[in-house]
C-alpha positions in Angstrom: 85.4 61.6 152.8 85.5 63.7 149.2 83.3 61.0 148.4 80.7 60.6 150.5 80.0 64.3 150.2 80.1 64.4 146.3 77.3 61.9 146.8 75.5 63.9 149.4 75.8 67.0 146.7 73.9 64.5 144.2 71.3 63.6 146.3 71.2 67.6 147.2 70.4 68.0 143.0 68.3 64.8 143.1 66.7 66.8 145.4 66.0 69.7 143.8 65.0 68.6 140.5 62.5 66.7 142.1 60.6 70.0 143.4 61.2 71.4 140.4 59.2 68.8 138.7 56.6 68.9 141.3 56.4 72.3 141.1 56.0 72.5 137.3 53.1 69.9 137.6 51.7 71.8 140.0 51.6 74.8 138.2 50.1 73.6 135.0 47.2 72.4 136.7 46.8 74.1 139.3 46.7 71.9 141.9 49.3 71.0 144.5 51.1 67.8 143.3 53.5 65.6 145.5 55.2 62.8 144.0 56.4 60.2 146.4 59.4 58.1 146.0 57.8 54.9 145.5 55.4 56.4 143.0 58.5 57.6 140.9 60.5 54.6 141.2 57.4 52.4 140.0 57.0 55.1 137.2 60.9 54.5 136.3 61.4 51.0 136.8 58.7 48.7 137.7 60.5 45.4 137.5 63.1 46.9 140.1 60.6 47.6 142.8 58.8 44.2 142.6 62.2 42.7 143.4 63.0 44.7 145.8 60.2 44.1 147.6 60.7 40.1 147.1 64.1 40.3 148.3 63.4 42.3 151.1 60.4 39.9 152.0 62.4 36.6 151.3 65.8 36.9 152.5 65.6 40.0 155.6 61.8 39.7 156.7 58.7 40.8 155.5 58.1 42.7 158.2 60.8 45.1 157.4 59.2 45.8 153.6 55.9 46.3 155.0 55.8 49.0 157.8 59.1 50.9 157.1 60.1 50.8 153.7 56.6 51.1 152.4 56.7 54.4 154.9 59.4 55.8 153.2 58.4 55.0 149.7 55.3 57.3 150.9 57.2 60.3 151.6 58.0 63.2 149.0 60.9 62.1 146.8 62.9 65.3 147.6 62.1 65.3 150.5 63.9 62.0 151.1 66.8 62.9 149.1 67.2 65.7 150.6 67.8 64.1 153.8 69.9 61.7 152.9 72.1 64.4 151.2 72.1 66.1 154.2 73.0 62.9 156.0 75.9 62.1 154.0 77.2 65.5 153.9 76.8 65.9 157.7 78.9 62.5 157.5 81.7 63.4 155.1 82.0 66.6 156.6 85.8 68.2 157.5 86.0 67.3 160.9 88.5 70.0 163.1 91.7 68.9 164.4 92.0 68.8 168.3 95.1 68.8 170.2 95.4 67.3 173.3 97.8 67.8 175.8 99.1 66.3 178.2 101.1 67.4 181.4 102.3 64.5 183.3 
């Protein structure tokens, strides 16, 4: 479980950085700027998406690259990492011990 949550706490700083960037963008030219994940994953690594989507399309179905991946790759990248963060700290999270008793 110490796992999962040290991940979550990246994606939480994946997260954040990404605003940050956003934000500094947006402040040098004075317009509101949103990067989405898919535009800063082609910006990383273009090769990568192109076979993702290939794989996706080849060996699942295309239909699940077209509608809901490509909506995700639409949203704000922290925005998306922070809910998977969220997710896998919700997930990892110290769950309370119950006792149960039993009168028979």
């Amino acid at each position: 479980m110490i796992i999962i949550r040290i991940i979550g706490v990246w994606f939480l700083l994946a997260s954040v950085i990404t605003l940050v960037i956003d934000a500094t963008k947006s402040l040098a030219i004075n317009k509101m700027v949103i990067t989405s994940l898919g535009q800063q994953w082609y910006e990383f690594h273009k090769e990568s998406i192109e076979a993702a989507q290939k794989s996706v399309e080849t060996h699942i179905h295309p239909l699940i690259w077209d509608p809901f991946i490509t909506a995700l790759l639409l949203w704000p990248s922290w925005a998306l990492f922070a809910l998977f963060g969220v997710i896998l700290l919700w997930l990892g999270r110290k769950r309370k011990r119950t006792q149960v008793f039993s009168n028979f």
